[in-house]
C-alpha positions as YAML, in Angstrom:
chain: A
units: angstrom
residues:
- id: 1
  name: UNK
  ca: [33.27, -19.32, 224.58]
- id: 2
  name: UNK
  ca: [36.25, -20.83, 222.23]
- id: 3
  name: UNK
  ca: [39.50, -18.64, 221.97]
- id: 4
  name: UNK
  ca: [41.42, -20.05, 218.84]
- id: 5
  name: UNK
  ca: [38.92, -22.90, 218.49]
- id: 6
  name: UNK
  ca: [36.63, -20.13, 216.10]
- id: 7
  name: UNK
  ca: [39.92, -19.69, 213.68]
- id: 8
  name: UNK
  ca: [38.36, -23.88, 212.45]
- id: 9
  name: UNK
  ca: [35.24, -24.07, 210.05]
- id: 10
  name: UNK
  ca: [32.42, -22.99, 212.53]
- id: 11
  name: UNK
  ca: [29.46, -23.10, 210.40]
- id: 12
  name: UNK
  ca: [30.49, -24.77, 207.36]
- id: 13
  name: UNK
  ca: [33.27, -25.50, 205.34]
- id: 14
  name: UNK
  ca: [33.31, -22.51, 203.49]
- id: 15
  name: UNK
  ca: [34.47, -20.91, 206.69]
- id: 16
  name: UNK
  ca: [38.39, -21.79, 206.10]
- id: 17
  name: UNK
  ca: [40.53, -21.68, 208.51]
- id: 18
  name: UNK
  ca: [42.67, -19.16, 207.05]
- id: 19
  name: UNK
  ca: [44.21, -16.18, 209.35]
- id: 20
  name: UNK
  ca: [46.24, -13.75, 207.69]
- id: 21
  name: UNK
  ca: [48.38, -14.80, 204.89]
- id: 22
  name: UNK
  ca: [48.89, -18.13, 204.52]
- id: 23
  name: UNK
  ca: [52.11, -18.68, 204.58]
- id: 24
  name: UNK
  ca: [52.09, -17.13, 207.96]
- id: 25
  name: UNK
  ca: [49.16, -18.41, 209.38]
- id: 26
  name: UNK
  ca: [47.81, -21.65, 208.43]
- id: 27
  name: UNK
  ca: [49.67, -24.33, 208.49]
- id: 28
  name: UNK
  ca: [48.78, -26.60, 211.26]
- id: 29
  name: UNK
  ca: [51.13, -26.17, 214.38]
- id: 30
  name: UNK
  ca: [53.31, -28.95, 215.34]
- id: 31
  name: UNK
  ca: [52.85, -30.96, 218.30]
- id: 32
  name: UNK
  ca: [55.44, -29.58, 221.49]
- id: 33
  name: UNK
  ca: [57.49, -32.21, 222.93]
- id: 34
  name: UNK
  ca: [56.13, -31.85, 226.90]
- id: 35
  name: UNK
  ca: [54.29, -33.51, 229.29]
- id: 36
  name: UNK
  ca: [50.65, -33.08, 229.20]
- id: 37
  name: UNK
  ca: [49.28, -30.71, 229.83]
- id: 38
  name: UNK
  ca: [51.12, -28.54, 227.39]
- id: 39
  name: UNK
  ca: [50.24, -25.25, 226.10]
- id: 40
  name: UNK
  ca: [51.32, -24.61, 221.64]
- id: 41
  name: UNK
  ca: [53.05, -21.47, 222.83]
- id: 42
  name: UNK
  ca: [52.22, -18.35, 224.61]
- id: 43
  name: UNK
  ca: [50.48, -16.80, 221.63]
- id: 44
  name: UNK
  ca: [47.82, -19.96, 222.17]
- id: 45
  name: UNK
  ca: [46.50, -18.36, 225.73]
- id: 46
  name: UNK
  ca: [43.89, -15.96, 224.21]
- id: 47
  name: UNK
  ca: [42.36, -13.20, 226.11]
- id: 48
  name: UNK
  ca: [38.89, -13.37, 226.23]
- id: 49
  name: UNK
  ca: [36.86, -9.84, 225.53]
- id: 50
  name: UNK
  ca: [33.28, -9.38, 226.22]
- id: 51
  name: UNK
  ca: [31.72, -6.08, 224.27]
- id: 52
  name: UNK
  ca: [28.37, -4.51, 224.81]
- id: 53
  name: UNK
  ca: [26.19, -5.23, 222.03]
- id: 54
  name: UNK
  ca: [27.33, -3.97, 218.71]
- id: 55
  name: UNK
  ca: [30.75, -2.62, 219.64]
- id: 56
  name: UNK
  ca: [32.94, -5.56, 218.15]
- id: 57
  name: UNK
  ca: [33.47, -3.03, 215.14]
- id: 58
  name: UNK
  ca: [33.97, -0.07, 216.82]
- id: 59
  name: UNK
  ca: [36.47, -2.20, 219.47]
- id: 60
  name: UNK
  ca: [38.41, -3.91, 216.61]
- id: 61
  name: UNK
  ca: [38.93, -0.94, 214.82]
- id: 62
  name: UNK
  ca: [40.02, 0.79, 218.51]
- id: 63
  name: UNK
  ca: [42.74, -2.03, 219.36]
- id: 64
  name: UNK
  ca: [44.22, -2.22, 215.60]
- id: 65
  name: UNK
  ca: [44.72, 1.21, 215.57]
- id: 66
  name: UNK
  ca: [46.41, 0.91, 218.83]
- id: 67
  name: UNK
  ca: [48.36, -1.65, 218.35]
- id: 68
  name: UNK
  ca: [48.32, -3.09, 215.66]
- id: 69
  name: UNK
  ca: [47.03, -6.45, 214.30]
- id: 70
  name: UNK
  ca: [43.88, -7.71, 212.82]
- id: 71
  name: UNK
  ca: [40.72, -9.00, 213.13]
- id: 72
  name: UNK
  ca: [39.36, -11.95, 211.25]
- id: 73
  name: UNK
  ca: [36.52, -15.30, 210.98]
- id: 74
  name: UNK
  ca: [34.17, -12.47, 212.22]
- id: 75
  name: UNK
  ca: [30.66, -14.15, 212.92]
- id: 76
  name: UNK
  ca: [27.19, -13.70, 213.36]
- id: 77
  name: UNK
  ca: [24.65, -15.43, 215.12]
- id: 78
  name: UNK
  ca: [27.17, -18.43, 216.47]
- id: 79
  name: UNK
  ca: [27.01, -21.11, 219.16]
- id: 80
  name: UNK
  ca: [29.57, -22.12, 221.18]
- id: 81
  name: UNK
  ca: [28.38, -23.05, 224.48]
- id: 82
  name: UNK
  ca: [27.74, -26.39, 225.83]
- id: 83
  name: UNK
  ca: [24.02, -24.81, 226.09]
- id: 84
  name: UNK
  ca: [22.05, -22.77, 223.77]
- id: 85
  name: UNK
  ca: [23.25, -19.25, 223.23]
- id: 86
  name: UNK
  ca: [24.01, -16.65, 220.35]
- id: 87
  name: UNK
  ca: [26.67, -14.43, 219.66]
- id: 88
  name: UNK
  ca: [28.52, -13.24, 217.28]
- id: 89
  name: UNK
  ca: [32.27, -13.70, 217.34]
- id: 90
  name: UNK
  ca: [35.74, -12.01, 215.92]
- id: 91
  name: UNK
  ca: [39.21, -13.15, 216.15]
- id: 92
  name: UNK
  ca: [42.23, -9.98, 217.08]
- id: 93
  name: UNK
  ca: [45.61, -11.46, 216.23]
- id: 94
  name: UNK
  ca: [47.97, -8.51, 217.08]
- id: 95
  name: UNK
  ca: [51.40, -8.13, 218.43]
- id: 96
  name: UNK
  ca: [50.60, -7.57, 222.15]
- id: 97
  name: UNK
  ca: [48.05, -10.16, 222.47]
- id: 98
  name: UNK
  ca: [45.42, -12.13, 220.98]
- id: 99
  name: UNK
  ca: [41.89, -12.16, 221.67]
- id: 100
  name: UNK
  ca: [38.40, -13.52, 221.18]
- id: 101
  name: UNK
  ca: [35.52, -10.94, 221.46]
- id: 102
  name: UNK
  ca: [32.06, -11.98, 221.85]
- id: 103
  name: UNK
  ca: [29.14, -10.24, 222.33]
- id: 104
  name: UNK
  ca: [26.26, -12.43, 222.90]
- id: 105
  name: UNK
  ca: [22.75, -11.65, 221.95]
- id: 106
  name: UNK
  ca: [21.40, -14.14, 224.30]
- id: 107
  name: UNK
  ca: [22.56, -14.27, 227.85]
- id: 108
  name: UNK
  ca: [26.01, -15.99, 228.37]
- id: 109
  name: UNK
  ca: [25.51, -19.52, 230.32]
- id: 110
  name: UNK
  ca: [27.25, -19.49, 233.29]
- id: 111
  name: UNK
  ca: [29.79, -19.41, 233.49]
- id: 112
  name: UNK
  ca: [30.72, -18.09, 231.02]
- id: 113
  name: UNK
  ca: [31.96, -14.15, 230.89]
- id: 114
  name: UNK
  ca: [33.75, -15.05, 233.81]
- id: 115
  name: UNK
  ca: [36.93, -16.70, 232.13]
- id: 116
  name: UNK
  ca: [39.52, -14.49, 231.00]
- id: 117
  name: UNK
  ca: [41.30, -16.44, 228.91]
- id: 118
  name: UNK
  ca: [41.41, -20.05, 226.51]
- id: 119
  name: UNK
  ca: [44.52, -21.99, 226.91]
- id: 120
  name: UNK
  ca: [45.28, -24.18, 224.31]
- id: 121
  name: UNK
  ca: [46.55, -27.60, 225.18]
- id: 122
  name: UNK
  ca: [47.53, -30.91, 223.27]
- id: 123
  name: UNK
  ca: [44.40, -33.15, 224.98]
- id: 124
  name: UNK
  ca: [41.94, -31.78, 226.91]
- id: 125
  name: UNK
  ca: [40.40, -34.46, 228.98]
- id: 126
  name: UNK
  ca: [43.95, -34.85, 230.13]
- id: 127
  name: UNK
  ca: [44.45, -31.14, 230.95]
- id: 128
  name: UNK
  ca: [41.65, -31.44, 233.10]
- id: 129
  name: UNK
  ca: [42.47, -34.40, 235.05]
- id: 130
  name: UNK
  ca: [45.58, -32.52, 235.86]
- id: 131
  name: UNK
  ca: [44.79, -29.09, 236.52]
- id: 132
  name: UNK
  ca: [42.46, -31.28, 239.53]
- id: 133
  name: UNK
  ca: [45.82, -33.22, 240.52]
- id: 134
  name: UNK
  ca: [47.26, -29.56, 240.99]
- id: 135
  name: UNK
  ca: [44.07, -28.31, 243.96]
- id: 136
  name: UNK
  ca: [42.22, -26.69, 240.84]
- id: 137
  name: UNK
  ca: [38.22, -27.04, 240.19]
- id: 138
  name: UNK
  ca: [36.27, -28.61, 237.27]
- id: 139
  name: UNK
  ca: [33.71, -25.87, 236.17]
- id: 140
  name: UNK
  ca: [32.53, -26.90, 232.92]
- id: 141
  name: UNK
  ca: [33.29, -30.73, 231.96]
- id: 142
  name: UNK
  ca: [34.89, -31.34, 228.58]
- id: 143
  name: UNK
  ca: [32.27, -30.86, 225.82]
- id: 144
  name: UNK
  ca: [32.70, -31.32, 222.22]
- id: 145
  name: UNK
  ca: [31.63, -28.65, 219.29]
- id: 146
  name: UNK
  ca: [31.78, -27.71, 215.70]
- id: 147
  name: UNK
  ca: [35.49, -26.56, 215.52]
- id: 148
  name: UNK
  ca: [36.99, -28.78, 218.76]
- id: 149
  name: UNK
  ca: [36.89, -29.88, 222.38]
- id: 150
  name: UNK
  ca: [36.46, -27.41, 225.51]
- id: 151
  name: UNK
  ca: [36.54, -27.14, 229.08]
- id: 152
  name: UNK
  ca: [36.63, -24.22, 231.60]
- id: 153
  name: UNK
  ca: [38.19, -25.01, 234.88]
- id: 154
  name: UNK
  ca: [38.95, -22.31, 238.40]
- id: 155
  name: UNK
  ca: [42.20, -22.41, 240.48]
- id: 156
  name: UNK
  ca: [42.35, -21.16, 243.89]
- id: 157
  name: UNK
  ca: [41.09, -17.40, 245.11]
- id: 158
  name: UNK
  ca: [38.40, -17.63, 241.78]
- id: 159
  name: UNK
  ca: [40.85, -17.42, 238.66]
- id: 160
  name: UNK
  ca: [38.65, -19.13, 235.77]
- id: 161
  name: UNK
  ca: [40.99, -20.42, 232.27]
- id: 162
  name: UNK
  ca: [39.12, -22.11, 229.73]
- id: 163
  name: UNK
  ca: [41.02, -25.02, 227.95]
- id: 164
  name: UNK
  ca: [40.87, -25.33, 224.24]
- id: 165
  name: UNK
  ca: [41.73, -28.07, 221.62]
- id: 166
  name: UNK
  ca: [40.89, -27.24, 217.94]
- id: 167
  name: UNK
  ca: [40.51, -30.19, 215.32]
- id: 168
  name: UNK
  ca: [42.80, -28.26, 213.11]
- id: 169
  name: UNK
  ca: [44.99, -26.21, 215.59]
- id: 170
  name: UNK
  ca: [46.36, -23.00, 213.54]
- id: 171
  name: UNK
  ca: [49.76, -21.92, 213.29]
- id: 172
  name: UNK
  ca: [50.01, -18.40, 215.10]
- id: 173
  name: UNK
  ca: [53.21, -15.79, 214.56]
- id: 174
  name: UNK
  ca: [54.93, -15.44, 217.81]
- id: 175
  name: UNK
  ca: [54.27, -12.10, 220.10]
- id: 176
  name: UNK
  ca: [56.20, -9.28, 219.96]
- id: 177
  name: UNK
  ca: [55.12, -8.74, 223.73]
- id: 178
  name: UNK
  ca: [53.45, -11.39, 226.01]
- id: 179
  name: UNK
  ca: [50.67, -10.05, 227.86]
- id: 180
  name: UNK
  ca: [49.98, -10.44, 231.55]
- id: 181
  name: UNK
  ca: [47.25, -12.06, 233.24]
- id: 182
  name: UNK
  ca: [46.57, -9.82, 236.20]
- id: 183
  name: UNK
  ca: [45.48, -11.85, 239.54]
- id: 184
  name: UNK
  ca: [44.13, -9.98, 242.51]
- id: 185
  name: UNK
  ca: [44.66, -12.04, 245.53]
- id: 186
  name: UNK
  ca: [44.39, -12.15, 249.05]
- id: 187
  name: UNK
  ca: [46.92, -13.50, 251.49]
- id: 188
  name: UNK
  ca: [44.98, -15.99, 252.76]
- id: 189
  name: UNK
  ca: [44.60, -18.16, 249.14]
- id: 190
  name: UNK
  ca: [48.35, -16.46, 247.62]
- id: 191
  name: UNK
  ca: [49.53, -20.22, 248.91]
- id: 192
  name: UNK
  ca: [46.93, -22.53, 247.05]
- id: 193
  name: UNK
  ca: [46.95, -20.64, 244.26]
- id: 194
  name: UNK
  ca: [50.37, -20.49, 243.79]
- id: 195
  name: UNK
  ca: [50.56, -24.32, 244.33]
- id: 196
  name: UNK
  ca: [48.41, -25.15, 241.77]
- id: 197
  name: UNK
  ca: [48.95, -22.37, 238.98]
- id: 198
  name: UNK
  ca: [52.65, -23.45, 239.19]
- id: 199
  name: UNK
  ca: [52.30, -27.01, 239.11]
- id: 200
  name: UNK
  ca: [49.42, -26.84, 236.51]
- id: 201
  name: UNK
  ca: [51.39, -24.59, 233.94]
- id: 202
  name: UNK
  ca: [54.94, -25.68, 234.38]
- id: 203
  name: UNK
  ca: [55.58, -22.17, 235.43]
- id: 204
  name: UNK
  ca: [58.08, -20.65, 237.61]
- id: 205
  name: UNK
  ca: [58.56, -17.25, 239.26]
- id: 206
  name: UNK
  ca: [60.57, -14.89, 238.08]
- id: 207
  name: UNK
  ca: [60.61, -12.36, 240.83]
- id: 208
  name: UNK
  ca: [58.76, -12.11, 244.48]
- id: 209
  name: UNK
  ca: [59.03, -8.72, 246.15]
- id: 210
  name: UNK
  ca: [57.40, -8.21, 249.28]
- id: 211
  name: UNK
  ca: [57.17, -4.57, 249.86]
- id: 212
  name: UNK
  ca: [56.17, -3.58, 246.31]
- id: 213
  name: UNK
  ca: [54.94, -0.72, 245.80]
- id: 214
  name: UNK
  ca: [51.15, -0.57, 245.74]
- id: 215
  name: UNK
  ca: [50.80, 2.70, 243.98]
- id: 216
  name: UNK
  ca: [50.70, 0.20, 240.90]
- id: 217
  name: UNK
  ca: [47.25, -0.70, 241.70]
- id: 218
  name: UNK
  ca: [46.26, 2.42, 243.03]
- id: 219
  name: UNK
  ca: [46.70, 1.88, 246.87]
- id: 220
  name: UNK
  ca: [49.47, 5.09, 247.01]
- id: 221
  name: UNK
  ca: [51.36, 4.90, 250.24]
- id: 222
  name: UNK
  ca: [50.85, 1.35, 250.92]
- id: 223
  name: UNK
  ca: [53.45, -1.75, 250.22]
- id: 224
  name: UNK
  ca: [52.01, -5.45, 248.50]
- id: 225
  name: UNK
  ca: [53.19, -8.28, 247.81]
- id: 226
  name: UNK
  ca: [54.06, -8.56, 243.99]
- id: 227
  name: UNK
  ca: [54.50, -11.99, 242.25]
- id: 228
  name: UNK
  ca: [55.73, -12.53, 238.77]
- id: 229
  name: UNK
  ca: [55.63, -15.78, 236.84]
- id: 230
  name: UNK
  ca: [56.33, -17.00, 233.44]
- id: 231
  name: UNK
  ca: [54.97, -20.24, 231.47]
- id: 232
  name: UNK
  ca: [54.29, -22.14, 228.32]
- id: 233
  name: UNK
  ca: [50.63, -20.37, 228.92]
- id: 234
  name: UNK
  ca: [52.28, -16.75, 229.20]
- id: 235
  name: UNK
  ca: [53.00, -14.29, 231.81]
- id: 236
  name: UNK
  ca: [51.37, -13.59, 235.19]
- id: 237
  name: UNK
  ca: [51.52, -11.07, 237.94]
- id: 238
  name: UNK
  ca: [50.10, -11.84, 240.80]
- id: 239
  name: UNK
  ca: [49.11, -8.66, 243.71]
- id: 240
  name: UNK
  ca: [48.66, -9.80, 247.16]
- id: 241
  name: UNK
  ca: [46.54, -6.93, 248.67]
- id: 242
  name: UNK
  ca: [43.75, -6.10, 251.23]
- id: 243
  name: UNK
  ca: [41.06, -6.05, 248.79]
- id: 244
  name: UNK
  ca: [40.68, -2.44, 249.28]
- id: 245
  name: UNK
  ca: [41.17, -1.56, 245.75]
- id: 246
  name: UNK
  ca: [39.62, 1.84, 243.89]
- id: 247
  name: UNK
  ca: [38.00, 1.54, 241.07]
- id: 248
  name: UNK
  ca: [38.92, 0.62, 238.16]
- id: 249
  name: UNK
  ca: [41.73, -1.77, 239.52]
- id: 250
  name: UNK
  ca: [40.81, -5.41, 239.70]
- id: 251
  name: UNK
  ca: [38.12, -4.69, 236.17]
- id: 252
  name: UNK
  ca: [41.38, -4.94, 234.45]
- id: 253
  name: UNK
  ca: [42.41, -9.02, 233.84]
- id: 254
  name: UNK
  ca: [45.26, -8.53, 231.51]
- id: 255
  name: UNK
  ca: [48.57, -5.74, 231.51]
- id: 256
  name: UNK
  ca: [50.06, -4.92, 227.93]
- id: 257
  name: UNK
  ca: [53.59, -4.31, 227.48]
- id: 258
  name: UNK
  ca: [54.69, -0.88, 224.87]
- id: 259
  name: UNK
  ca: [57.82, 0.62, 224.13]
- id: 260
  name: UNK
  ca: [55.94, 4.02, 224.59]
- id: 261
  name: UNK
  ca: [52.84, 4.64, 226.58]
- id: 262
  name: UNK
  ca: [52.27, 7.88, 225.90]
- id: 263
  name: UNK
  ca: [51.95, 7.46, 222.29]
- id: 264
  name: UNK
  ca: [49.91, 4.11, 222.71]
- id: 265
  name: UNK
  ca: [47.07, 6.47, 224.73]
- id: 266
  name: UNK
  ca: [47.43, 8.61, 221.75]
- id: 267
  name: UNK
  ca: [46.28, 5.93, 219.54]
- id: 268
  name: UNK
  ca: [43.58, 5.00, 221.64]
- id: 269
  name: UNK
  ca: [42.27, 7.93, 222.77]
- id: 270
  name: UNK
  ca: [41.58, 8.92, 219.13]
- id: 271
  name: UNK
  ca: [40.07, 5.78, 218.41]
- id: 272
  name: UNK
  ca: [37.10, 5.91, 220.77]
- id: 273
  name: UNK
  ca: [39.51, 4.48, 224.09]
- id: 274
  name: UNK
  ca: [39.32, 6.53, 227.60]
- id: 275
  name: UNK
  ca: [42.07, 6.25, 229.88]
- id: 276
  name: UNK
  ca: [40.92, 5.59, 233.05]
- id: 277
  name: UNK
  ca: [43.73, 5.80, 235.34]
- id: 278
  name: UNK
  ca: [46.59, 8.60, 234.07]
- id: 279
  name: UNK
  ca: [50.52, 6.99, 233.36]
- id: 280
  name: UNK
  ca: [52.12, 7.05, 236.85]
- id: 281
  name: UNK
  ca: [54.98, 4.91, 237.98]
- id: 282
  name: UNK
  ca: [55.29, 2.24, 240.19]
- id: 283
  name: UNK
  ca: [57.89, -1.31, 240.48]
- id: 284
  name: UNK
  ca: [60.06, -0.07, 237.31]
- id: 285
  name: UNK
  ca: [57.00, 0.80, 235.00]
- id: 286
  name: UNK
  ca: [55.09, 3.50, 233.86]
- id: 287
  name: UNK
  ca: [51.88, 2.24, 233.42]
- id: 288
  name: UNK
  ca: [47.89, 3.90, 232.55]
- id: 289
  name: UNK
  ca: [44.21, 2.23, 232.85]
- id: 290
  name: UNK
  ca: [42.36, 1.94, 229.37]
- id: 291
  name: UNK
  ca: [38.97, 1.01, 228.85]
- id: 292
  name: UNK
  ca: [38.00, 0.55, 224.65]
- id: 293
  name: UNK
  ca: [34.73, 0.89, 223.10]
- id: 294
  name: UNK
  ca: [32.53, -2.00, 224.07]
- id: 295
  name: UNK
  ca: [33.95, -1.54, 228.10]
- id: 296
  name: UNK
  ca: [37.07, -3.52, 227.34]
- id: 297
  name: UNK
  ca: [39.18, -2.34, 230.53]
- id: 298
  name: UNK
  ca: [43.07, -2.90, 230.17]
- id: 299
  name: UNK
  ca: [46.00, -2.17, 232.06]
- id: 300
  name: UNK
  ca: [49.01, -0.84, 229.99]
- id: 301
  name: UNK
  ca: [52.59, -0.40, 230.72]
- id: 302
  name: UNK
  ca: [55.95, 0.72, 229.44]
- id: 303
  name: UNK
  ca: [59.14, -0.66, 231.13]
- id: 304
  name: UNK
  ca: [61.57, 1.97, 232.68]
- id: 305
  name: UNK
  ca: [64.59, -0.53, 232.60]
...
């Protein structure tokens, strides 16, 4: 499951890499000056989006007329496991995010479905090697296909990333908001994991509050530990809770900033999208549960400062 890797030729060379307008999109992006391993920019660490079968039109259309953005190198029938599967494929470039959507028509290898997200980095074989220096696991060894060179690998308390390096990596506009990967955590693993996310990314944290408030994940009444960090590979928040979470919290992997929620649900709501959890506020946002067509759950948020 390839992020930006499916933006190359994929099944032949008619299949140009070509995103958008040219101009914009696709000239090759230049190589960043960092150590290895070194994400293109925080528009390279794609969400990854698993439909149910035959939504990815229906979904597209949902998130475009959300916000914004769209959807191209849309394929059918595609392999891009280190096994044999078959799935067909779209690319969402839009201001808030980008993503990959799959929906397989064979069952996904593990595993699989269980990354959220494909980091881009300069080498990959090196990227691995490090993200074991930093106390993270090796899931899926680098394998080669069509349009690159892939890995997946796990950091502590079960977060899975999958590392990406296209042959031709394409150039990708800069977000207008970076999204947040959203980690649940326990206490017990908030120490390892924070050791090797940090080291691994280059990241650093931003803010650490103690006593948040856990009305954010839908644990009204209680306190959590809240951790913020930024990186080359995007943002993070990290909730240290009891586990004790109602549903749907946890289902959503990635928070989406808007200058105004309520007319975002708006959007989706007549596109097909339910909201799942109503706008309430909590640590300086107002912020709503989504799930789009295909089961796509999403956390969304408007900043009250």
């Amino acid at each position: 499951m390839i992020s930006i890797r499916s933006l190359a030729p994929v099944l032949a060379s008619t299949l140009a890499l070509t995103i958008g307008t040219p101009a914009a999109h696709s000239a090759t992006a230049p190589a960043p000056a960092q150590h290895q391993p070194v994400s293109y920019g925080q528009q390279y660490a794609i969400t990854h989006v698993y439909v149910e079968p035959g939504s990815i039109p229906a979904f597209d259309h949902s998130w475009e007329a959300t916000f914004g953005g769209t959807d191209f190198n849309n394929f059918n029938n595609v392999d891009v496991t280190p096994t044999p599967s078959s799935e067909a494929f779209s690319f969402v470039s839009s201001p808030v995010g980008d993503l990959s959507v799959f929906d397989f028509h064979t069952d996904a290898p593990y595993p699989f479905r269980q990354e959220r997200t494909g980091w881009g980095v300069v080498d990959v074989d090196a990227a691995v090697k490090a993200a074991k220096r930093s106390g993270a696991y090796e899931l899926v060894s680098p394998f080669n296909d069509v349009a690159g060179r892939d890995a997946i690998i796990q950091f502590p308390g079960g977060l899975n990333t999958q590392l990406w390096l296209n042959f031709t990596v394409p150039k990708l506009p800069k977000l207008t908001t970076v999204p947040e990967n959203r980690v649940y955590i326990t206490a017990d693993t908030l120490r390892p994991f924070l050791s090797s996310y940090l080291r691994f990314t280059h990241g650093k944290v931003v803010e650490d509050k103690h006593t948040a408030d856990a009305a954010e994940v839908g644990e009204a009444g209680k306190t959590m530990r809240r951790v913020s960090i930024t990186s080359p590979f995007g943002k993070a928040v990290v909730f240290v809770t009891d586990g004790h979470l109602p549903t749907p919290y946890g289902q959503e992997t990635t928070g989406y900033q808007v200058d105004n929620l309520d007319s975002t649900l708006a959007k989706a709501t007549a596109t097909g999208a339910k909201v799942l959890v109503e706008p309430h506020t909590a640590n300086g946002r107002s912020s709503a549960v989504v799930k789009f067509p295909g089961g796509y759950v999403v956390e969304v948020h408007q900043n009250l400062s």
